[in-house]
N, C-alpha and C positions, 0 to 999 in steps of 0.2 A: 656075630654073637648077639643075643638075646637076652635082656636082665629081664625079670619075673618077679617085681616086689607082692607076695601076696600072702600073708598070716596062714590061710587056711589050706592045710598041707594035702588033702586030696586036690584042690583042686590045681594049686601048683604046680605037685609032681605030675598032674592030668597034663597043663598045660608045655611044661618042659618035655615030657616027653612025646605028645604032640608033635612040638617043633622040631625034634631032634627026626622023628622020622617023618617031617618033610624038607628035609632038607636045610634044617637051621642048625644053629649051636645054640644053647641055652644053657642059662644060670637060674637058679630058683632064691629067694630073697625072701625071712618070713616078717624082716622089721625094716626099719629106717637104717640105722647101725652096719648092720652087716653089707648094707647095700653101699652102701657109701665108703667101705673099706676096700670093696671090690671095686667100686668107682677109679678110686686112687689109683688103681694097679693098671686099671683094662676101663678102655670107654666101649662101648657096646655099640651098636648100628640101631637099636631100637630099645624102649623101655617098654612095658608093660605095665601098670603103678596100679594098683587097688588104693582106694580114697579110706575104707577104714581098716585103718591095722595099730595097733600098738606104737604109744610112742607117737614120734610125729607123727599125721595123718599124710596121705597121699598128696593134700592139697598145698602143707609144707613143705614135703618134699618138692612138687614140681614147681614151688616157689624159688627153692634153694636153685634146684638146675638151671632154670631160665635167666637168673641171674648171675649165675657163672659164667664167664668167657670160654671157662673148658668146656662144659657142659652143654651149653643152649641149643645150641646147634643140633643136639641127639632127638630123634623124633621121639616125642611121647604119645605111649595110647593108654586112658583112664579106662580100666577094667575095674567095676562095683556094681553093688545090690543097689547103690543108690540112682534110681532112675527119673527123679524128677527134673523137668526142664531146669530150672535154678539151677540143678548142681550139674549139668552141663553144660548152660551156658558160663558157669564158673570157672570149668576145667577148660573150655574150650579159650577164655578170657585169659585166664593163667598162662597159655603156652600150650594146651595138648593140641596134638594133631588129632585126634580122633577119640571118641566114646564109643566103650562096651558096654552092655547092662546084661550084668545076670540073673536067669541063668543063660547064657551063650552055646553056641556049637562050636566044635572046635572046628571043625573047617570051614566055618563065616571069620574065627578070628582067623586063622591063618591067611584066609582071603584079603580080610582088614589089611593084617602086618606087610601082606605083598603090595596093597595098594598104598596104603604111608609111604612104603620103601620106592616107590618107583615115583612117587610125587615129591619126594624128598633127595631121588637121586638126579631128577630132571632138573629141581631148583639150584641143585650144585654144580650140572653141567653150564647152566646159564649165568652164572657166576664165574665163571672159568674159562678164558678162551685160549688155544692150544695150535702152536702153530712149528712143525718140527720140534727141537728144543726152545722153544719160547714158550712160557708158561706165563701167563695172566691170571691173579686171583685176587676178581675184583672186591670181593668180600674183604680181603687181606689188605687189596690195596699194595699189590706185592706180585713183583716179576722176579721169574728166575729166569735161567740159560743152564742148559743141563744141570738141573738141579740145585745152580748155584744163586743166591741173590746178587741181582743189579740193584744199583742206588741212584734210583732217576728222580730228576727234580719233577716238580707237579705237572709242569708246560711236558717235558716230554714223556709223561706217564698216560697223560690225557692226548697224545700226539699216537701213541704206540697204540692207545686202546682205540680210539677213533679207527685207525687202520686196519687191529683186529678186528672191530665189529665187521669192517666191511672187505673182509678179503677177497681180493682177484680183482676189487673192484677199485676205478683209478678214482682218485680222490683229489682234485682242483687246486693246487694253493690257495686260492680267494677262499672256497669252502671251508677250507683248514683255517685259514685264517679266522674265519666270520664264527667258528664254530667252536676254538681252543681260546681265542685271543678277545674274542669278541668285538672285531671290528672288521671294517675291510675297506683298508685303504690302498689306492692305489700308490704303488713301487713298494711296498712293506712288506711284498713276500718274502721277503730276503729273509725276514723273522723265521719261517718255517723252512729256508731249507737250512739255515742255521741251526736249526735244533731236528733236523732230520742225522745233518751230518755227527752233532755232537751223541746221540741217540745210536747212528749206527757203532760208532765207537764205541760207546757202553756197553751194547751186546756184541759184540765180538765176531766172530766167525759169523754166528746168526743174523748179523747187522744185514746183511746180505741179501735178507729174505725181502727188505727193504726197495722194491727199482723204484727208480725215477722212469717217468715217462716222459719224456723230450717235449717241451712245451705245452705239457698240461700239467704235471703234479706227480703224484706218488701213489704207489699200490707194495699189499704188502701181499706174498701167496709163495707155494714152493717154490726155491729153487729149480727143481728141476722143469717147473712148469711155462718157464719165462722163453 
């Protein structure tokens, strides 16, 4: 879904149904007010925001979203007449991922909204790292196991993530050490596979995904691959 805050009702209804027949969903928006009721309801995959409309401006609003926790996250693109450097590099300073100046074509913005969308879906993938049922989001700061939340302390959040980054690949105790704990002393590794073992506990059946490698350390990667 697509919101479309823009006063000027040809060019809205232009833009929504645009979207609709490539392939989008869209909502059309002619104030601050009504968009932000729809907010409440439905968060949308992208905004579209005109800088002058009635009521708050454009530049209000992307103020309000950016600093919402709900909100921020949602990519914004500033669509306006107003085309002076200033008021892009304003919007762009604000939060927007990208500026329109009209008058526009509709399939450069559609082109736009595909390119936000795919630089916005990559920055989410690399926040996230996904391993059978293990789920890491590191934005969240926050692991589940089949959908459930795990409650790991700091030491083994930063132990699991170190492993996701580097899956299939065997990771050293002294590295582990030098890297989670910040030291590397020698006989201390007992520190990591103590919280290797308290770790696989916590994830459950998933803990699994977890091998040791007999006299070097640990690797994390399928099950079925080991």
């Amino acid at each position: 879904m697509i919101f479309c805050v823009e006063d000027e009702a040809n060019i809205r209804e232009l833009v929504v149904y645009t979207l609709e027949t490539t392939g989008f969903e869209a909502r059309g928006f002619e104030e601050g007010t009504s968009f932000f009721e729809a907010l409440a309801e439905e968060l949308p995959e992208l905004i579209l925001l005109d800088i002058m409309l009635p009521g708050e401006d454009g530049m209000e609003i992307l103020k309000k979203l950016k600093t919402s926790g709900r909100t921020k996250d949602i990519p914004v693109i500033m669509v306006t007449a107003k085309g002076a450097e200033y008021d892009k590099v304003m919007g762009l300073d604000a939060g927007a991922d990208d500026y329109v100046t009209k008058p526009f074509g509709m399939m450069e913005l559609v082109s736009r909204i595909r390119a936000v969308l795919r630089r916005t879906s990559k920055k989410e993938e690399d926040d996230t790292y996904v391993l059978g049922e293990i789920r890491m989001d590191r934005k969240k700061h926050e692991v589940t196991v089949a959908g459930e939340p795990v409650a790991l302390t700091l030491k083994e959040y930063e132990l699991l993530r170190k492993l996701m980054e580097n899956q299939n690949i065997v990771l050293t105790r002294d590295k582990l050490l030098e890297e989670i704990w910040g030291y590397d002393f020698d006989g201390e590794t007992r520190t990591v596979d103590v919280h290797v073992r308290t770790l696989r506990q916590k994830l459950g059946q998933a803990g699994e995904y977890i091998e040791t490698v007999r006299g070097v350390g640990y690797r994390i990667g399928e099950i079925d691959a080991k």
